[in-house]
Every structure is written in structure tokens, then in C-alpha cells.
DORO-135701 format. One record per atom (N, C-alpha, C): residue number from 1; residue in one letter; atom name; x negated, z, y. Coordinates in nm, 2 decimals, decimal comma. Layout:
BEGIN
<zamar seq="NUM" type="a" atom="CA" east="X" up="Z" north="Y"/>
...
//
This chain:
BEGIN
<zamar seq="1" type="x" atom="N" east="1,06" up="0,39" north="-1,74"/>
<zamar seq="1" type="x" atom="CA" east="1,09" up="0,26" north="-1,79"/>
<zamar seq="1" type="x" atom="C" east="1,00" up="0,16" north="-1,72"/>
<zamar seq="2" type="x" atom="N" east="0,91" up="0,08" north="-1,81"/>
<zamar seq="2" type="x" atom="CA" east="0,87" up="-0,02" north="-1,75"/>
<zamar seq="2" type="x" atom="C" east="0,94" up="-0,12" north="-1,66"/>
<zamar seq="3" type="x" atom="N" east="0,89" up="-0,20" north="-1,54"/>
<zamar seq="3" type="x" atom="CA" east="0,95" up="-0,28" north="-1,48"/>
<zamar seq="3" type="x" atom="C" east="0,95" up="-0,40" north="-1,53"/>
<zamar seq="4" type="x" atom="N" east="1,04" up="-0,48" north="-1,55"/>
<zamar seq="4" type="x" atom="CA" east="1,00" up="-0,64" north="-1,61"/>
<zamar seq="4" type="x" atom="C" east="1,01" up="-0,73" north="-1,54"/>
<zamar seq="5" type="x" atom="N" east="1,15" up="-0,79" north="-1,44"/>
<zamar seq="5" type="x" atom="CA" east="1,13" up="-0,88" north="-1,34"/>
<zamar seq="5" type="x" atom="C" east="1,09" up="-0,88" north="-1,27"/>
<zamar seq="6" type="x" atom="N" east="1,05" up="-0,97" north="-1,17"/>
<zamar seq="6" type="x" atom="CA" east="1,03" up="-1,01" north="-1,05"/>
<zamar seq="6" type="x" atom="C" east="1,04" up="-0,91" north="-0,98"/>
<zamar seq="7" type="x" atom="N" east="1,21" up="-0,95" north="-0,95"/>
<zamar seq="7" type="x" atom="CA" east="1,31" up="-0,89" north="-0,85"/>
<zamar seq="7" type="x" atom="C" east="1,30" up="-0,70" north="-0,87"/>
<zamar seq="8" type="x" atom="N" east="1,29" up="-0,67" north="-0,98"/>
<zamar seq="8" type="x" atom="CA" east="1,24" up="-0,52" north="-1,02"/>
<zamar seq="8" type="x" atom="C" east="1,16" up="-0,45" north="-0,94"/>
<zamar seq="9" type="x" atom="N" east="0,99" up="-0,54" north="-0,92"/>
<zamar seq="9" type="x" atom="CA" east="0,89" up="-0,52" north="-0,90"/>
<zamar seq="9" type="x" atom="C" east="0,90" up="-0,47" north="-0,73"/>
<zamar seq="10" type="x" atom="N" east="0,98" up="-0,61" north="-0,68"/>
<zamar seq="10" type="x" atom="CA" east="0,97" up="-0,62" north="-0,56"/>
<zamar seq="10" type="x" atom="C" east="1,04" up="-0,54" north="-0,54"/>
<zamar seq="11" type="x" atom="N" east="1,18" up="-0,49" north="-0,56"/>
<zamar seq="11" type="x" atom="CA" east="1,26" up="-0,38" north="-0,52"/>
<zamar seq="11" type="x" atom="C" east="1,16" up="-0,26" north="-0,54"/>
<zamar seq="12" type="x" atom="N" east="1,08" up="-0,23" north="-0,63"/>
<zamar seq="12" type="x" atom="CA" east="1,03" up="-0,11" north="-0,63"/>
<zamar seq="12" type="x" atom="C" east="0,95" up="-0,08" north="-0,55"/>
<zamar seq="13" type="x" atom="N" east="0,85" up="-0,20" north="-0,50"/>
<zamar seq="13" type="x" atom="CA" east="0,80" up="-0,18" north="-0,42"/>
<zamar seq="13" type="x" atom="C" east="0,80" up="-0,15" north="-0,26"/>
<zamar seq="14" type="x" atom="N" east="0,93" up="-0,21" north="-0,21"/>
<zamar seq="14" type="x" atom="CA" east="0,98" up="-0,21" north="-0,12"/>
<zamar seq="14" type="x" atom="C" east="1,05" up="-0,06" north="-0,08"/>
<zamar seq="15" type="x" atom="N" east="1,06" up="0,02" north="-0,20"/>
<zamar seq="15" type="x" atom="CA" east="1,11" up="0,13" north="-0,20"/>
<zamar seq="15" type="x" atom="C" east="0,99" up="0,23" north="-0,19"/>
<zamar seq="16" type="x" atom="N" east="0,87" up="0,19" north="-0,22"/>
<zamar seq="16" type="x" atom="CA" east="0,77" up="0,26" north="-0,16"/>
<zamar seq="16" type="x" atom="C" east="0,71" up="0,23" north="-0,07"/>
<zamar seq="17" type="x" atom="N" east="0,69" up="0,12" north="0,00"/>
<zamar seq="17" type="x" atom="CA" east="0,71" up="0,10" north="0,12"/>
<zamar seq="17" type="x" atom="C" east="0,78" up="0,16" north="0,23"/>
<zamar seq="18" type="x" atom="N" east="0,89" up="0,20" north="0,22"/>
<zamar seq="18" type="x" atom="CA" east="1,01" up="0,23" north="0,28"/>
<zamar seq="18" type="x" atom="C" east="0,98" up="0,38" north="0,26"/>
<zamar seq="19" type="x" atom="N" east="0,93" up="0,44" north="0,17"/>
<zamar seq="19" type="x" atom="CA" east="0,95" up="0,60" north="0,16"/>
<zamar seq="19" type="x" atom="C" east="0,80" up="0,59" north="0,23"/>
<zamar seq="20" type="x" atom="N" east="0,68" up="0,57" north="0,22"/>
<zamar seq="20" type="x" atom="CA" east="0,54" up="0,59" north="0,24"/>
<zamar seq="20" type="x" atom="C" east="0,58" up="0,60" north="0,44"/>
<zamar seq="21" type="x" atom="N" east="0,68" up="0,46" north="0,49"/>
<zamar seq="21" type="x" atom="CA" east="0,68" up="0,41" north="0,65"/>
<zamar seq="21" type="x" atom="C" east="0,78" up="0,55" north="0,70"/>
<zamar seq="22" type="x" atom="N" east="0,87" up="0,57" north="0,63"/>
<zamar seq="22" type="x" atom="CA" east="0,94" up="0,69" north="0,65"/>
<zamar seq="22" type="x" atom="C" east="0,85" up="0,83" north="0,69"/>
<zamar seq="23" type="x" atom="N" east="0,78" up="0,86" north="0,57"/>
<zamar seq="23" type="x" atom="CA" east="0,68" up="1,00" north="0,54"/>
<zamar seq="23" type="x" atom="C" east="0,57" up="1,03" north="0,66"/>
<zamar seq="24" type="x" atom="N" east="0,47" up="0,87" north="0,65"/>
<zamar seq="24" type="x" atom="CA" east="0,41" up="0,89" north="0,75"/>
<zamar seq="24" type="x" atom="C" east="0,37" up="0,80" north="0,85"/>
<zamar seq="25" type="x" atom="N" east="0,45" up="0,69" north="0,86"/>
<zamar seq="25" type="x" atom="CA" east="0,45" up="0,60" north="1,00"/>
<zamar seq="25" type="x" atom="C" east="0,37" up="0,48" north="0,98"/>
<zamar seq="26" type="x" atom="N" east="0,31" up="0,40" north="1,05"/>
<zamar seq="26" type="x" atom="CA" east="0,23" up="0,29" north="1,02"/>
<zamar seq="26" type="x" atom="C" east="0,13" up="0,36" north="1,05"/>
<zamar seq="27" type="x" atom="N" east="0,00" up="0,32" north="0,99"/>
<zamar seq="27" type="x" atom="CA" east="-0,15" up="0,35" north="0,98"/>
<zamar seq="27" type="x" atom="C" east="-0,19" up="0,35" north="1,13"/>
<zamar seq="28" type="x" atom="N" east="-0,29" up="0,51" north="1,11"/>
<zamar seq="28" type="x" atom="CA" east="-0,31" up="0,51" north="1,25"/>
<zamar seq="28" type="x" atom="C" east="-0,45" up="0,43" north="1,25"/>
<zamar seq="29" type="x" atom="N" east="-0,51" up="0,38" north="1,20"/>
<zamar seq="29" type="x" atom="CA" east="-0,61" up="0,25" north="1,21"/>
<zamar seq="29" type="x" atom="C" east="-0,59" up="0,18" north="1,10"/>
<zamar seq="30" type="x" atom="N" east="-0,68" up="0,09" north="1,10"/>
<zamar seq="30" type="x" atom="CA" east="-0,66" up="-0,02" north="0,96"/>
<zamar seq="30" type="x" atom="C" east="-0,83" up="0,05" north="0,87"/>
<zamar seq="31" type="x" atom="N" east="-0,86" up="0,17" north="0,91"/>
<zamar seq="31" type="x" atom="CA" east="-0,99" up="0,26" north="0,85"/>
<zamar seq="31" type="x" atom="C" east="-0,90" up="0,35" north="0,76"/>
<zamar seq="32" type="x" atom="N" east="-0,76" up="0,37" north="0,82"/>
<zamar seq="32" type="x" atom="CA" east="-0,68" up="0,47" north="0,71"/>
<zamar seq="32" type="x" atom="C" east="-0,60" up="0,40" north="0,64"/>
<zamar seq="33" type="x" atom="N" east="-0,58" up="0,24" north="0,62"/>
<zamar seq="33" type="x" atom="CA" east="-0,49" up="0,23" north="0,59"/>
<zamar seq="33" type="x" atom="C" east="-0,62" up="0,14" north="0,44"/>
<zamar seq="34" type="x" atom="N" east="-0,75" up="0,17" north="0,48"/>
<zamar seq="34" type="x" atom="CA" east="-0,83" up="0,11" north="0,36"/>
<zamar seq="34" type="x" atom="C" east="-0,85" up="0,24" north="0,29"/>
<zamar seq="35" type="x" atom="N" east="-0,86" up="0,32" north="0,35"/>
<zamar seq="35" type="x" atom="CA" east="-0,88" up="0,46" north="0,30"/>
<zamar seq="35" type="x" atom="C" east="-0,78" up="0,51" north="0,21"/>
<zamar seq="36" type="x" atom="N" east="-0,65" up="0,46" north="0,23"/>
<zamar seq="36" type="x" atom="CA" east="-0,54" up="0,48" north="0,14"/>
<zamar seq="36" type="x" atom="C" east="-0,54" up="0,40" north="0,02"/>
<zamar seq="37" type="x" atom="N" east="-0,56" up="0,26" north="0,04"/>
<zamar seq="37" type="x" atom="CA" east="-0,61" up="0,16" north="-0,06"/>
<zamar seq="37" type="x" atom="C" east="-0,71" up="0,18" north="-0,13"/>
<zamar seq="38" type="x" atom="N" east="-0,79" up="0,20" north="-0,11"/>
<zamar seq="38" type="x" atom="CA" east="-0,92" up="0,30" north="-0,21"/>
<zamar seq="38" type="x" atom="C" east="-0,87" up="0,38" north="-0,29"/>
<zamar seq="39" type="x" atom="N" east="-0,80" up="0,51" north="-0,19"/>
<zamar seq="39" type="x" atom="CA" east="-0,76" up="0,64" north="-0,30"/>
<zamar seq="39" type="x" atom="C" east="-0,63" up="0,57" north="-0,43"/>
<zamar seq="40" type="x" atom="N" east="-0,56" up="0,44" north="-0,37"/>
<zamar seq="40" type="x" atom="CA" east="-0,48" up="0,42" north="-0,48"/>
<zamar seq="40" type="x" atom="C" east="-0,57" up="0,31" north="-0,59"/>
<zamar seq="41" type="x" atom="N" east="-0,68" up="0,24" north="-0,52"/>
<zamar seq="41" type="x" atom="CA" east="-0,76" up="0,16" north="-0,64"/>
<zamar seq="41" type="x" atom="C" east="-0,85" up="0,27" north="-0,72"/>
<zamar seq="42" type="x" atom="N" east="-0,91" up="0,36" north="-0,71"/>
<zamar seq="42" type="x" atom="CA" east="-0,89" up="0,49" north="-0,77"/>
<zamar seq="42" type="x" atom="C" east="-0,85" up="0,51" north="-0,88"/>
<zamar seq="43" type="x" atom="N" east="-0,70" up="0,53" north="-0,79"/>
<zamar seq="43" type="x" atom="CA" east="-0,62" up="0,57" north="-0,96"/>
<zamar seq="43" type="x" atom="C" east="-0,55" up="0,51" north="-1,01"/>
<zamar seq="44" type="x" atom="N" east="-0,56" up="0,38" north="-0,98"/>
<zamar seq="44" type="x" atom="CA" east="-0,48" up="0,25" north="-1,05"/>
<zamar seq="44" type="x" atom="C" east="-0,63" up="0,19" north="-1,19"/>
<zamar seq="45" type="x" atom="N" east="-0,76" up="0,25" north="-1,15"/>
<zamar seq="45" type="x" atom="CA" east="-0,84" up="0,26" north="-1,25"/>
<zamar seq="45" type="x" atom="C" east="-0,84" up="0,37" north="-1,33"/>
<zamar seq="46" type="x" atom="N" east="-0,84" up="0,49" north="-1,32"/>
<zamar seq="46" type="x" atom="CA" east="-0,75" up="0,57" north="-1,43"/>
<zamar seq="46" type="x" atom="C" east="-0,65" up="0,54" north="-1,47"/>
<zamar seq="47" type="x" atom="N" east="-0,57" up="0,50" north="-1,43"/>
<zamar seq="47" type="x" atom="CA" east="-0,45" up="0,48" north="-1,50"/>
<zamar seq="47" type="x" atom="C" east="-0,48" up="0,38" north="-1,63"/>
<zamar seq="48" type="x" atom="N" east="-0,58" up="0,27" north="-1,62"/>
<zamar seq="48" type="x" atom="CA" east="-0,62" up="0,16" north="-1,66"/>
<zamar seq="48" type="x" atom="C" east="-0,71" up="0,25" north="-1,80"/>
<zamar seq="49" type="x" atom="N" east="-0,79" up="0,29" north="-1,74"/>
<zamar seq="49" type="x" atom="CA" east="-0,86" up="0,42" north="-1,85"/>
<zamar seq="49" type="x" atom="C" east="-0,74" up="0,47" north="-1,94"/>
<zamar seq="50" type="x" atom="N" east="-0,69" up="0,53" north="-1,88"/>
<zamar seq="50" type="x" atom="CA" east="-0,57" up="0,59" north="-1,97"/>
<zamar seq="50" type="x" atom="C" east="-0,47" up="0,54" north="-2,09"/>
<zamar seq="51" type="x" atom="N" east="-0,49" up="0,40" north="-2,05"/>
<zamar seq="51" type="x" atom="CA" east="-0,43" up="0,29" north="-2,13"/>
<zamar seq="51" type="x" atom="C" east="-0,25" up="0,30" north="-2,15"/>
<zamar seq="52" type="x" atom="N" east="-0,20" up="0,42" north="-2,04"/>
<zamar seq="52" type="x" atom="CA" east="-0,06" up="0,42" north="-2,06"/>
<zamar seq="52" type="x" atom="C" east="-0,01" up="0,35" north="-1,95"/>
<zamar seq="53" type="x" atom="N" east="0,08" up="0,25" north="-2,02"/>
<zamar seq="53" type="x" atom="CA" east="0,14" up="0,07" north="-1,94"/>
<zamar seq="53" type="x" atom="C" east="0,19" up="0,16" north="-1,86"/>
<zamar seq="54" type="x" atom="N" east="0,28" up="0,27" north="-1,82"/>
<zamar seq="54" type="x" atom="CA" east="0,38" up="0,26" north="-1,72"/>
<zamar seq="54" type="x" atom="C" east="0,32" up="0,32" north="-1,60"/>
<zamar seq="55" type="x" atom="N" east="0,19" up="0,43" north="-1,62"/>
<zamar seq="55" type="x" atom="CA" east="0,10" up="0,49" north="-1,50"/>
<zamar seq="55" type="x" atom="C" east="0,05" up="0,38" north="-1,45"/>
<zamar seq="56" type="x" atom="N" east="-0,02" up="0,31" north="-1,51"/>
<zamar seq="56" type="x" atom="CA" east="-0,06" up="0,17" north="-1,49"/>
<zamar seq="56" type="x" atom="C" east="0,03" up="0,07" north="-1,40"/>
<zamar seq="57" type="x" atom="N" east="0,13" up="0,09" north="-1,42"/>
<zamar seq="57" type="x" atom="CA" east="0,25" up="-0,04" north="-1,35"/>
<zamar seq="57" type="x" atom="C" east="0,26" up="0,09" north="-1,19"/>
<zamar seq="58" type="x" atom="N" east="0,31" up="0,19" north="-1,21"/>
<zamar seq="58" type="x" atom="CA" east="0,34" up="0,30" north="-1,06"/>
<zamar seq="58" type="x" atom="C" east="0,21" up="0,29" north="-1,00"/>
<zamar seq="59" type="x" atom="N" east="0,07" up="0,31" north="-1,09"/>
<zamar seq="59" type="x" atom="CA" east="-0,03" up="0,30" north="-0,97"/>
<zamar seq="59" type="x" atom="C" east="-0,04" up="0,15" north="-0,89"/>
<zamar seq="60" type="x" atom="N" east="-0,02" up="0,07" north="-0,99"/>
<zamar seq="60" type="x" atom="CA" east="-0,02" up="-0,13" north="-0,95"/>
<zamar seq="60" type="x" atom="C" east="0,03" up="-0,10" north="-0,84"/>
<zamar seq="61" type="x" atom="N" east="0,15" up="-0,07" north="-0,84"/>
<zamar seq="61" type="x" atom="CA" east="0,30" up="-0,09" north="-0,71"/>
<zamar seq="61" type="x" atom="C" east="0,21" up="0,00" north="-0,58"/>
<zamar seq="62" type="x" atom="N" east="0,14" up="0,12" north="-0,62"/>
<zamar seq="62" type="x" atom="CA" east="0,15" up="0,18" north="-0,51"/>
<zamar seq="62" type="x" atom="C" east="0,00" up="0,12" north="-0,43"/>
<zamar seq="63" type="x" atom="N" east="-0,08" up="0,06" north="-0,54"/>
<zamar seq="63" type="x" atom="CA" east="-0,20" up="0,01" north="-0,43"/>
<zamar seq="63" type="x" atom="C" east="-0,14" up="-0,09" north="-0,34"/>
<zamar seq="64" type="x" atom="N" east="-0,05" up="-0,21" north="-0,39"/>
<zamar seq="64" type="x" atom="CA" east="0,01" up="-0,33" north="-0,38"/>
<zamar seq="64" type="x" atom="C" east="0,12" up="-0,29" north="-0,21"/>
<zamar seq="65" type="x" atom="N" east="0,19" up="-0,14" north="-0,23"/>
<zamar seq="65" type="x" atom="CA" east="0,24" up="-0,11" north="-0,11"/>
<zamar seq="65" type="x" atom="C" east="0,16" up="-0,06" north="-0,01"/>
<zamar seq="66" type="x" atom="N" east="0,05" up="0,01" north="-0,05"/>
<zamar seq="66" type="x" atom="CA" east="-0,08" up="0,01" north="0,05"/>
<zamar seq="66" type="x" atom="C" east="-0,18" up="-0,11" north="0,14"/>
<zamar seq="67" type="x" atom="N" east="-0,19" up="-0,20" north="0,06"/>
<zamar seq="67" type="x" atom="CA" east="-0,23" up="-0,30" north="0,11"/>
<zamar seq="67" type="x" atom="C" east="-0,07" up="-0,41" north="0,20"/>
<zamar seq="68" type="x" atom="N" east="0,04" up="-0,36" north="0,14"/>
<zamar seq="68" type="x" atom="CA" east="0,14" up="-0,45" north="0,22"/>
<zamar seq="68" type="x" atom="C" east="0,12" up="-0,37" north="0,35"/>
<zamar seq="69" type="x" atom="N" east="0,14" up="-0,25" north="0,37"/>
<zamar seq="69" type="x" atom="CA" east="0,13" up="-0,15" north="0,50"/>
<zamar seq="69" type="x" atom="C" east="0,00" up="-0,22" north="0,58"/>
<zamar seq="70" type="x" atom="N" east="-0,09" up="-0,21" north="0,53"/>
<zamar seq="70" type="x" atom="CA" east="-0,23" up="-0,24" north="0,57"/>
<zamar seq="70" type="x" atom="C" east="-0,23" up="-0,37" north="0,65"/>
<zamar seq="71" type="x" atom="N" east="-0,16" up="-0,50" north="0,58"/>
<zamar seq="71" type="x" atom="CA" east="-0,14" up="-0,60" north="0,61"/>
<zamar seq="71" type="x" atom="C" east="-0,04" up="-0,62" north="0,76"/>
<zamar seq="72" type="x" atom="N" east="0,07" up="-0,53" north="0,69"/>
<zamar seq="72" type="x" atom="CA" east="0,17" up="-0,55" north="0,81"/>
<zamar seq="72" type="x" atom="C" east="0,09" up="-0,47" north="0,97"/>
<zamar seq="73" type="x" atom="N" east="0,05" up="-0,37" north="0,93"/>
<zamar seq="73" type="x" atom="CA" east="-0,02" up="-0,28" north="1,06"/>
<zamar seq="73" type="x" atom="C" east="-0,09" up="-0,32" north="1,14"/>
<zamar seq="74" type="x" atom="N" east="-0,15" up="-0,44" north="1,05"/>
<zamar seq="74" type="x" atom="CA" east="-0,30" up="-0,47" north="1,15"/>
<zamar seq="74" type="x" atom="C" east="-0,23" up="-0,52" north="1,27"/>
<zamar seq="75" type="x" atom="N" east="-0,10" up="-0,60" north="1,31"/>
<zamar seq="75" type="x" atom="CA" east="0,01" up="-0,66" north="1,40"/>
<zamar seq="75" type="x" atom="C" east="0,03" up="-0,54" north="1,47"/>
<zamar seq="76" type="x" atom="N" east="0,00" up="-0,43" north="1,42"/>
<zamar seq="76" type="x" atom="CA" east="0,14" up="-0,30" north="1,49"/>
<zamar seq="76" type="x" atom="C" east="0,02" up="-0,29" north="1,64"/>
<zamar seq="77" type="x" atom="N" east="0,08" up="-0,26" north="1,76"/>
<zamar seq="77" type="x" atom="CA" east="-0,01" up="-0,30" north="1,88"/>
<zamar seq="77" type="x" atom="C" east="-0,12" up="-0,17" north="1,88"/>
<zamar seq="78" type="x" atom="N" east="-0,02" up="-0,03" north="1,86"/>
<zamar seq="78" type="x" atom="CA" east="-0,11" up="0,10" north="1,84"/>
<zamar seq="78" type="x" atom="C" east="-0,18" up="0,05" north="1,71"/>
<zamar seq="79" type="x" atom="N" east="-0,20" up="0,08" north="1,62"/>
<zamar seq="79" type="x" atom="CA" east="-0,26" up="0,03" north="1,53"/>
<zamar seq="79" type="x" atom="C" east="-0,35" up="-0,02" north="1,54"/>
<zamar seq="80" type="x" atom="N" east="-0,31" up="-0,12" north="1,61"/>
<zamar seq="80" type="x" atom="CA" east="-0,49" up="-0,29" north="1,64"/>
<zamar seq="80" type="x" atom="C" east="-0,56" up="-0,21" north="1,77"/>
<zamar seq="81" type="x" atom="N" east="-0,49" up="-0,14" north="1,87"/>
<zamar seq="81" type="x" atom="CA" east="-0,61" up="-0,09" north="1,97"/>
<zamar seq="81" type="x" atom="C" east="-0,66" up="0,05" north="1,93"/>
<zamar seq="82" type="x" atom="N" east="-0,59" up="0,15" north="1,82"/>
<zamar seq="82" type="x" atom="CA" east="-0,69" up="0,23" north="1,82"/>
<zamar seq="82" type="x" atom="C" east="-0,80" up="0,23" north="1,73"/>
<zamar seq="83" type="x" atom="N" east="-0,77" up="0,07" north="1,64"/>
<zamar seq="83" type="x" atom="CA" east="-0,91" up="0,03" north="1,56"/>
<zamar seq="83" type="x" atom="C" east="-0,98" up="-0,03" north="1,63"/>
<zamar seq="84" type="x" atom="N" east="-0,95" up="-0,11" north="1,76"/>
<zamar seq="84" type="x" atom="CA" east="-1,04" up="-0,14" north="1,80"/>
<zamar seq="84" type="x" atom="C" east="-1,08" up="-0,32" north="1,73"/>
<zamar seq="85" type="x" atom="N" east="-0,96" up="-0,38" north="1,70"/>
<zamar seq="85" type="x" atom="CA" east="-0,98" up="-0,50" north="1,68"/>
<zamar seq="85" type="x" atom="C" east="-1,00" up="-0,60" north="1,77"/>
<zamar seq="86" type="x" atom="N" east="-1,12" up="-0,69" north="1,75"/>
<zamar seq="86" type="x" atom="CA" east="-1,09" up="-0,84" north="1,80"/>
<zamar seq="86" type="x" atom="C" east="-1,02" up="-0,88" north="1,82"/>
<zamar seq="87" type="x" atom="N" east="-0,92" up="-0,93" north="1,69"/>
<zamar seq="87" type="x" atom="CA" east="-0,80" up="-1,02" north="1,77"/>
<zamar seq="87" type="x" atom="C" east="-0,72" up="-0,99" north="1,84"/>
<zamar seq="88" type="x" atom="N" east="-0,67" up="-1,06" north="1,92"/>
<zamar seq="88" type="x" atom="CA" east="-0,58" up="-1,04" north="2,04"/>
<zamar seq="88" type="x" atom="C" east="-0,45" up="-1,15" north="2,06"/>
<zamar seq="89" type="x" atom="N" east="-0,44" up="-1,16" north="1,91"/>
<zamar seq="89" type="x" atom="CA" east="-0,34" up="-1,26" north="1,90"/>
<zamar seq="89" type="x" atom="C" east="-0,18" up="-1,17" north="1,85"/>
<zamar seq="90" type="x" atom="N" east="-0,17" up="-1,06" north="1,92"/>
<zamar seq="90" type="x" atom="CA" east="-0,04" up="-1,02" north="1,91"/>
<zamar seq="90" type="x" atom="C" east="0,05" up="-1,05" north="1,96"/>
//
């Protein structure tokens, strides 16, 4: 079933967030955590090909929780030093 609110969206997402952090931890660089984002822009363009709305809405959510991980990680301290980032504003 398609998702329609807001609040839907964000609950679902948060539940894949929550299962992805569970499964496999926060990104061991911010190189895997683009690497993940790729393989889901990927198939969130098949899905798009495919023209079926609800593959389309599960791949949306799972690029959308890939980039929230990504986002959140770059903060995580292991994370930012085994990429080897600049900032040093943790």
C-alpha cells in the first residue's frame, strides 16, 4: 500500500533507518555510505522505469534513509577519522 502522509513517510523511514543501524552499524567511511546511496539511486531509477508507484515510493524511502545515515555519520568520530576528513568540528 502506497504511503500518503507526511507522518507515514517519516515513520517508514525511520524504520529503515532503524533496521539498516541495527543490521549494519554506521558507515564505516562516508565512501560506503555514498556507495550505498548510489546502489539505491540505481534502483530508485528502475523503479522509475518500471513505472510501478509503490517500487518507486520503497526505493524513494531507501535512498532518502541512505543519505539520512550518510548525513548523520559524517559526525560519528570513527566514521570522520577513518575517511579521513577535514573537519574537526566534532
Amino acid at each position: 500500500m502506497l504511503l500518503k502522509t507526511g507522518q507515514e513517510i517519516t515513520d517508514a523511514l525511520n524504520r529503515r533507518i532503524n533496521a539498516a543501524d541495527k543490521r549494519y552499524g554506521p558507515f564505516a567511511s562516508v565512501h560506503e555510505g555514498m556507495g550505498v546511496a548510489l546502489e539505491e539511486w540505481h534502483e530508485l531509477i528502475e523503479a522509475v522505469h518500471s513505472n510501478h508507484a509503490l517500487h518507486i515510493q520503497r526505493e524513494a524511502l531507501d535512498l532518502c534513509a541512505a543519505l539520512m545515515r550518510l548525513c548523520r555519520d559524517v559526525s560519528n568520530v570513527n566514521t570522520h577519522q577513518r575517511s579521513g576528513l577535514y573537519e574537526a568540528e566534532l
